[in-house]
C-alpha positions in Angstrom: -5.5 -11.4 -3.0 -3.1 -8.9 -4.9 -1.0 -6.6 -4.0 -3.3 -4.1 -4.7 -6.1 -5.6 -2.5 -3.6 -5.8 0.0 -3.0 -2.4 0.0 -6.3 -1.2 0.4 -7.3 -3.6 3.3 -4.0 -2.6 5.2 -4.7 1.3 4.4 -8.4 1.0 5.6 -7.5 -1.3 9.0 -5.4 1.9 9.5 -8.4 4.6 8.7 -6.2 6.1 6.5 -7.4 7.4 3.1 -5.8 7.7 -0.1 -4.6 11.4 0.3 -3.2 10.3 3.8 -1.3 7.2 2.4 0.0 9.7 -0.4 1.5 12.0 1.7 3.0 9.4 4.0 4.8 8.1 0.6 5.6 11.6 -1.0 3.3 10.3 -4.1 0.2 11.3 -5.2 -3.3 10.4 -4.7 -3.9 8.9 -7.8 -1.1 6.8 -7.8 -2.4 5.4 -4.6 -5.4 4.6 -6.8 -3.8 2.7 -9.4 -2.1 0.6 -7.2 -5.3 -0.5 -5.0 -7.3 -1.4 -8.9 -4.0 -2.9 -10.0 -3.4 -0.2 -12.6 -0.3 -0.5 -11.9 2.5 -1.4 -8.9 4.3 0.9 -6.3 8.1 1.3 -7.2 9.6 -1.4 -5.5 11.8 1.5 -3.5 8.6 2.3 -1.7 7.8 -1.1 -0.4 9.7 -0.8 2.6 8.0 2.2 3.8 4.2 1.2 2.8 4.9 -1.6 4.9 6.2 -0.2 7.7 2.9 2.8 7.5 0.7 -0.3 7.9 3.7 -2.0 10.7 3.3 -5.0 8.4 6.1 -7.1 7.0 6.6 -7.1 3.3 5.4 -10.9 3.4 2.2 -9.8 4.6 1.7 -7.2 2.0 1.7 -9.6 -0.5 -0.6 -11.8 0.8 2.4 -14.2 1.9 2.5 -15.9 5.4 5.8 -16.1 7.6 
C-alpha cells in the first residue's frame, strides 16, 4: 500500500476526517487530500506527529512491519 493509503486507513480506524487530521497537523484540508490520492507527500517534519495522531510507529505508516 502507499503512504497515502496508509494515511487514510490509519485516519479512518481513528474516525477522524480530513478537517480533523488538518487541524491536528496545523495544515489544511486539502493537503490532507493530496497526500491520501498521492498527489503529493507530507513534509517529512510532520511524520512524527501523524504518527503519533494515529499512536502508530513510522514503520507502520509506511506499510513496513517491525
Amino acid at each position: 500500500m502507499s503512504l497515502g493509503e496508509n494515511i487514510k486507513r490509519a485516519r479512518n480506524a481513528k474516525n477522524m476526517t480530513q478537517a480533523q487530521l488538518a487541524e491536528a497537523l496545523s495544515v489544511s484540508p486539502q493537503a490532507v487530500s493530496k497526500w491520501e490520492r498521492a498527489v503529493c507527500c507530507p513534509d517529512i517534519s510532520l511524520l512524527p506527529a501523524l504518527a503519533d495522531t494515529f499512536g502508530i510507529s513510522i514503520d507502520l505508516l509506511f506499510g513496513r512491519s517491525a
